[in-house]
C-alpha positions in Angstrom: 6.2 3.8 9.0 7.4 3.6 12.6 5.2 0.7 14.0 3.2 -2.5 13.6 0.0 -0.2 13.0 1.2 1.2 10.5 1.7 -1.7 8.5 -2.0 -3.1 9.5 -3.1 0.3 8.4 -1.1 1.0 4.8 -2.2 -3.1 4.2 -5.7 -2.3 4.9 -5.7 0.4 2.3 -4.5 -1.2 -0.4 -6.1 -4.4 -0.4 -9.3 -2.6 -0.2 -8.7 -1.0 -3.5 -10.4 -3.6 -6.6 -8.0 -5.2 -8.3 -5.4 -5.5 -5.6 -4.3 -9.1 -4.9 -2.1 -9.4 -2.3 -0.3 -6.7 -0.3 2.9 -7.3 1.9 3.7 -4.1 3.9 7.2 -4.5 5.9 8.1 -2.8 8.5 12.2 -3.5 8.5 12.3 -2.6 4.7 10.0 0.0 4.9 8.6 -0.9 1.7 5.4 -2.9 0.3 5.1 -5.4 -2.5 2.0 -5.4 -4.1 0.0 -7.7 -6.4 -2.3 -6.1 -8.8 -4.2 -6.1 -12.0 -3.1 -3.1 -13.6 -6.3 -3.0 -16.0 -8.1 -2.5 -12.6 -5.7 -0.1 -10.5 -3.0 1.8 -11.6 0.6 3.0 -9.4 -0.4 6.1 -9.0 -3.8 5.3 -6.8 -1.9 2.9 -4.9 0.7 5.7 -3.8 -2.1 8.2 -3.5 -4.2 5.9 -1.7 -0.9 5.5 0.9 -0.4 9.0 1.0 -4.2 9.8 1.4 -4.1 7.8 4.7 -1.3 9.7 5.9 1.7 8.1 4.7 4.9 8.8 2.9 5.4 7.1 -0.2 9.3 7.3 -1.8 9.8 6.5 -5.6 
C-alpha cells in the first residue's frame, strides 16, 4: 500500500466478501484488521481476495 486509494480499494474488497463485518485498512501500519464470521469466509480468501486485486499480503 503506498496511498489513500489503496486503502479505499483493499477495504472495498473485503467487506464485499459475505461474512465480513467490519474492515479497517491502515495505511501507517500497513496492515488491516478484519471482522469476520469464519463459518462464512475463511483467511485464506481474504488474503487471496487482497492479492487478487493486486496487492501484497505478508503473514
Amino acid at each position: 500500500m503506498t496511498c489513500g486509494g489503496c486503502v479505499s480499494s483493499i477495504t472495498r474488497v473485503l467487506q464485499a466478501l459475505d461474512g465480513v463485518a467490519k474492515a479497517e485498512v491502515s495505511l501507517e501500519k500497513k496492515c488491516a484488521v478484519v471482522a469476520y464470521d469464519p463459518a462464512k469466509v475463511g483467511l485464506d480468501q481474504l488474503k487471496r481476495s487482497v492479492e487478487d486485486a493486486g496487492f501484497e499480503v505478508a503473514a
